[in-house]
N, C-alpha and C positions, 0 to 999 in steps of 0.2 A: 109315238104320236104321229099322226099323218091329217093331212086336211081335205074335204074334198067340197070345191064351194066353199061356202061362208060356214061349216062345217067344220068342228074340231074333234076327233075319232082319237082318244088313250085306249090304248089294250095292254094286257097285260104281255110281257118280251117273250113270255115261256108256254103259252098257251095261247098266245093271239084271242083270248076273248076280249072284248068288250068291256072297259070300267067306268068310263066316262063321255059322255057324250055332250057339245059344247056349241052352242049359236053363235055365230059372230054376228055384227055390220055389214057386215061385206065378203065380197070375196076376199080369203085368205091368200097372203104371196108370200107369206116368210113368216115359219116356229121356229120358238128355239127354248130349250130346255132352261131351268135355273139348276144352277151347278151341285144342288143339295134333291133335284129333281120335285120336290114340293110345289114350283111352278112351272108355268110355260104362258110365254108372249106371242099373240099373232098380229103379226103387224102387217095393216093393210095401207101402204104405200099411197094406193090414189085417191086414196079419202085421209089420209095422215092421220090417222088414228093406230094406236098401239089396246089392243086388250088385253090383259092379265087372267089366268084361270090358276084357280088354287086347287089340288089333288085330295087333300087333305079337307080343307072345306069347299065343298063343292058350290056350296051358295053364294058365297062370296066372289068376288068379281073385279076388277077394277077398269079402268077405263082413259088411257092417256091422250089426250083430241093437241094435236100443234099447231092447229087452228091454218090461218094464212101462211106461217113459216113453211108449213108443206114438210114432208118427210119421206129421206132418200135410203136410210139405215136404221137400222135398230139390232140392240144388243144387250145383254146381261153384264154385267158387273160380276170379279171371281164371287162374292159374297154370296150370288142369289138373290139381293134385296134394293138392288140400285137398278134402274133402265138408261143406257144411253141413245139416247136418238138423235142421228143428224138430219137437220133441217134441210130443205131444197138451196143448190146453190153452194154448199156446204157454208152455208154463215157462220152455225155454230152447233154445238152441240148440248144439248140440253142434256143433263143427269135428274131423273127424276126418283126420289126414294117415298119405298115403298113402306116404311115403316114410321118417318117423322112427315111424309107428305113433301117434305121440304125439295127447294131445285136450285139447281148448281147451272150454271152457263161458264160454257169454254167456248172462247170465240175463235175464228179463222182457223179452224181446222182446212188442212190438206185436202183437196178430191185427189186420190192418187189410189191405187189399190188395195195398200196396204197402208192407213195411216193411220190405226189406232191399236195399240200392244199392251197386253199385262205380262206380269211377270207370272211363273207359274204357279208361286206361294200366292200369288193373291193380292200383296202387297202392295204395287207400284202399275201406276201405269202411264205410257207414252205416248203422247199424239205429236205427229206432224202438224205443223202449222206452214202459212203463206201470209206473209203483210211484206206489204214495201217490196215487190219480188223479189225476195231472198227466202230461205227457206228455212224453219227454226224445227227443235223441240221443248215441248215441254214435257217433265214427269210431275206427276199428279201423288199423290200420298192415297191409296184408295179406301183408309178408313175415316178421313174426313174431307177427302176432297180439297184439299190444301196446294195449293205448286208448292214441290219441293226446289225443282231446278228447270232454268229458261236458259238454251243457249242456242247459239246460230250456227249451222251445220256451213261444211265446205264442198255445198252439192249444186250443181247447174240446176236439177228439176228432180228433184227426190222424188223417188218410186216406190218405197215401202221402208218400213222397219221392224225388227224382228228381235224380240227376247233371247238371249241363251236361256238355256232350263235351268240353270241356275242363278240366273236372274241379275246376274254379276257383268254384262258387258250386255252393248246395244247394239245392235248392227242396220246400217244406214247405208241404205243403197240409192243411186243415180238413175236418170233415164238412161233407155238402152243408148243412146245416141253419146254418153259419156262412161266410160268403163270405169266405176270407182265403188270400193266400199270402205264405210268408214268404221272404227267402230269405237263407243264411248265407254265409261265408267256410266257409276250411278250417280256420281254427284259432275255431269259434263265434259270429262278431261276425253283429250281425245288420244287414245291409247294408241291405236295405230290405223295408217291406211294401205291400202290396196287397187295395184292398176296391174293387169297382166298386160296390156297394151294401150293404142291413144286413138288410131282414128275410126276401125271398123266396126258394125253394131256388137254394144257389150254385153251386159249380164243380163241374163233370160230367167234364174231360177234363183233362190236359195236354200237350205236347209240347214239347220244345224242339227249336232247328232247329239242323244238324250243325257249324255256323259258332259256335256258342252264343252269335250276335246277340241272340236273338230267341226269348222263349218266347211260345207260346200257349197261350190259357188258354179251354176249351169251358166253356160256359155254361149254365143249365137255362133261360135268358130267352133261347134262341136265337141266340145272339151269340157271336163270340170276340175275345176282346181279346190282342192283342199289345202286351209290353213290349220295349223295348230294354235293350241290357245297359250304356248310358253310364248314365244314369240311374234305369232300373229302372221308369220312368214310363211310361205307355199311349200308344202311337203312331197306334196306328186302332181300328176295332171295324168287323170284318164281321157283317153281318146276314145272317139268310136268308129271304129273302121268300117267300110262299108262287107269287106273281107275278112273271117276269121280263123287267125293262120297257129295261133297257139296250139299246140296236143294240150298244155294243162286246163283248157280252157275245156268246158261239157257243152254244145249246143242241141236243146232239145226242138226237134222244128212240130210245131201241131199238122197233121194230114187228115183227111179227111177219105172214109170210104162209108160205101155202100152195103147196108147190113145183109148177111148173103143167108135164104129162109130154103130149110129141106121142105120138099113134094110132102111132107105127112104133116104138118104143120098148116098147110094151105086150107081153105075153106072159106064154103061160098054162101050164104054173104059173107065176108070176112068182119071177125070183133072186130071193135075201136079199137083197141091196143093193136091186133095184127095192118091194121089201116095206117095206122099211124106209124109204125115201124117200118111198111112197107115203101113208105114214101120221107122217110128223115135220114139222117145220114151221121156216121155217128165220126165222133174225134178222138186221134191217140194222139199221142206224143213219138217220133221216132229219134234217138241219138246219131246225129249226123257228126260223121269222119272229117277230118280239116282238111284242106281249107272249107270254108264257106261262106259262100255270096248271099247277101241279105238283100232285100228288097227295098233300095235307094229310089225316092223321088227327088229328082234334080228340083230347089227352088226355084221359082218366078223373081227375077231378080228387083224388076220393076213395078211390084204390086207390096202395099204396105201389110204388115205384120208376115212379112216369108215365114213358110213352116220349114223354117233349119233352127238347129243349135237344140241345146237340151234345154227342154220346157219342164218334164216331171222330173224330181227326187226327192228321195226317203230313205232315211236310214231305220234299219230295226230295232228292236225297244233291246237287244244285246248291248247292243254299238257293234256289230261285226260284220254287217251288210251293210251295202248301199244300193238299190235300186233306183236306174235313171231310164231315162226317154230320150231318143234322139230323135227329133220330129221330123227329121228327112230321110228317117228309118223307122218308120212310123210305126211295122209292125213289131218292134222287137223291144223285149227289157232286159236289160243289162243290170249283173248284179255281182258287185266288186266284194271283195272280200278284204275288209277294213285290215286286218291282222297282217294281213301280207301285201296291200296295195293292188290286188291282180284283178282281172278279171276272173270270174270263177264260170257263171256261166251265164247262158244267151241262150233266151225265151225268144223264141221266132212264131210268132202268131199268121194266121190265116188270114185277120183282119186287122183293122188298125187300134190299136190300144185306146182303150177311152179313159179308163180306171186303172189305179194299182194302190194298194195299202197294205202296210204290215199289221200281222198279229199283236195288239198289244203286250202280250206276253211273253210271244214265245218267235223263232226267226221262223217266220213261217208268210210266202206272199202272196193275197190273190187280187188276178186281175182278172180282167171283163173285158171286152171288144164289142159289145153292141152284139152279139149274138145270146140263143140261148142257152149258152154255156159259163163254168164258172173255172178258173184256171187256178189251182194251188200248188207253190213251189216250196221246198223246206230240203236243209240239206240232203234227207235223206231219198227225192226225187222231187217227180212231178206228176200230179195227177188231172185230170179233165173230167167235170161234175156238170151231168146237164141238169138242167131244172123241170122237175117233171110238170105237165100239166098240159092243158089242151090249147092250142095257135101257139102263137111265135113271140115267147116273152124276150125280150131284146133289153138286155142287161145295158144299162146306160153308165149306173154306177153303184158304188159301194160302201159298206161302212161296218166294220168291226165291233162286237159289243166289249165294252172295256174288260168281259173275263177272258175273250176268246172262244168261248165255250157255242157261239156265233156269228152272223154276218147278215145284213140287210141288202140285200138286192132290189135295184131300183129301175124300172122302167122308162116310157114317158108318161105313164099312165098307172101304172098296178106297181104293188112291189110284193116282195116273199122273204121270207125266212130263212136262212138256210141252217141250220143247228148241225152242229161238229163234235162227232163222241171223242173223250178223250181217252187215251189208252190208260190203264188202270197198271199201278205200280204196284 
């Protein structure tokens, strides 16, 4: 689905035709799929209205208005059949269902970036809250909207909270300005906590990995520490060096050269094709010998949000990679090898990294830099995919379809397809 205007455009994933076509109110700022894919909500923010389109019945319709309360968020329930929407202000958040009509209010929800979690069965879900400034949660029971448990967290300014995938512990993290994470049971206990130090800016990322072994925790001191889930205690700390001195380590750097055309080939007026080859430039990958020097920007030490410390990571749908981002190594991704704790290798980009995602399936990684190229890593190399077509599509970002089998590439303006054969066993 894509929106253009007050305009709601379904195609089909495998033929990009055409199956639905959808008017709003307004202009559209935010779709989002229902988890069974039957619906999709477009919710337009500066008129606070949420619309509903059914796939299945096209005629049908619905239409949620939050009138005065105004609306900063909107989201789907695991179900497919509930809407959450936070009101302006974060007052509260309203559960609207779509099947009894009926509405649920959760009051003083969090404005924080991450303050509302499900579990990944579906089951439970978690929001941050703020009264009496102090800082709580609640979990919610998600097939009837019930609090199951209300408890007060041991957090100066809580910044997000985050499911393991297996839906069995919570993790509660601090502002950067406090280095702590918590993390809880399902019925509140507080299992254990986490400080790797006390005064300099703390945690920048999190993720946890699909096994929920193993979280990791991005750092503003360029570091990321991983816990385990026996103990909850720190197992290793990757670093990123701005130097890379390993032999076991592979660094692939991207270069760029100038496509070179034989005298029999030339012709006047020249195709489109020969025009356009004549004047683009194409990208390899070359394996660079150790050491090597990465392309460090010293932060600004006196301007707020410094671009240091690890901002992106993701682990692979194996558990055996981790890909991270060190933002004052802007062009490179690092990709650790869970099984042995190492680095394995370093992706040196041309430009600065915008995007990175794994294969759902299979350990396989692509990133984007804002050019028009598309970058894929898997153990068994690396490749560089431009995207063909006429001007300069400038890959902003990315998103895997759940077989693998594709990828969505996205502009500021246009997006494409990009389909992926798979080799035949």
């Amino acid at each position: 689905a894509s929106c253009v205007q007050h305009r709601l455009v379904v195609r089909d994933a495998s033929t990009l035709q055409i199956l639905h076509l959808y008017s709003c109110t307004d202009q559209i700022q935010y779709i989002e799929w229902s988890s069974d894919s039957q619906f999709i909500l477009c919710a337009m923010y500066k008129r606070g209205i949420v619309q509903v389109w059914s796939l299945e019945q096209p005629d049908w319709h619905c239409k949620i208005d939050e009138g005065s309360a105004g609306l900063v968020a909107s989201c789907w329930s695991p179900d497919g059949r509930h809407i959450l929407n936070t009101t302006e202000f974060h007052l509260r958040i309203t559960v609207w269902s779509l099947c009894t009509k009926s509405v649920s209010y959760i009051k003083y929800p969090k404005a924080c970036q991450q303050g509302v979690a499900f579990t990944k069965d579906g089951r439970y879900m978690a929001v941050a809250e703020r009264r009496d400034c102090k800082d709580f949660i609640s979990i919610f029971v998600c097939r009837n909207w019930q609090l199951l448990r209300h408890f007060d967290t041991e957090t100066q300014d809580l910044f997000g909270i985050e499911w393991a995938p297996n839906g069995c512990v919570l993790a509660v993290w601090d502002t950067c300005l406090e280095y702590k994470v918590l993390l809880y049971s399902l019925d509140g206990r507080l299992l254990s906590s986490y400080r790797a130090y006390e005064w300099p800016l703390g945690i920048k990322s999190i993720a946890w990995s699909p096994s929920s072994q193993f979280l990791a925790i991005g750092s503003f001191d360029e570091k990321v520490r991983i816990l385990n889930h026996v103990t909850w205690k720190k197992i290793t700390e990757l670093e990123h060096p701005a130097v890379i001195t390993s032999k076991k380590t592979i660094v692939y750097k991207e270069v760029e050269k100038s496509p070179t055309l034989g005298t029999e080939r030339l012709s006047f007026p020249p195709t489109r094709a020969l025009a356009s080859s004549l004047f683009s430039t194409q990208s390899k990958y070359d394996i660079c010998q150790v050491p090597v020097s990465l392309h460090y920007i010293k932060p600004v030490a006196d301007k707020a949000n410094p671009k240091v410390g690890v901002g992106m990571l993701a682990f692979s749908a194996d558990n055996c990679f981790l890909a991270t981002k060190n933002d004052n190594i802007p062009n490179a991704v690092w990709i650790w090898d869970i099984r042995k704790l190492k680095l394995a290798v370093v992706l040196e980009q041309l430009y600065t990294i915008q995007c990175f995602q794994w294969d759902p399936c299979q350990p396989r990684l692509a990133v984007c830099t804002g050019s028009s190229r598309v970058y894929l890593w898997s153990p068994a190399g690396c490749v560089v995919v431009k995207v063909p077509g006429e001007g300069d599509f400038q890959i902003v970002s990315l998103s895997w379809h759940s077989s693998g089998d594709s990828m969505l590439l996205l502009s500021k303006d246009h997006f494409c397809v990009c389909y992926l054969e798979r080799e035949e066993v």
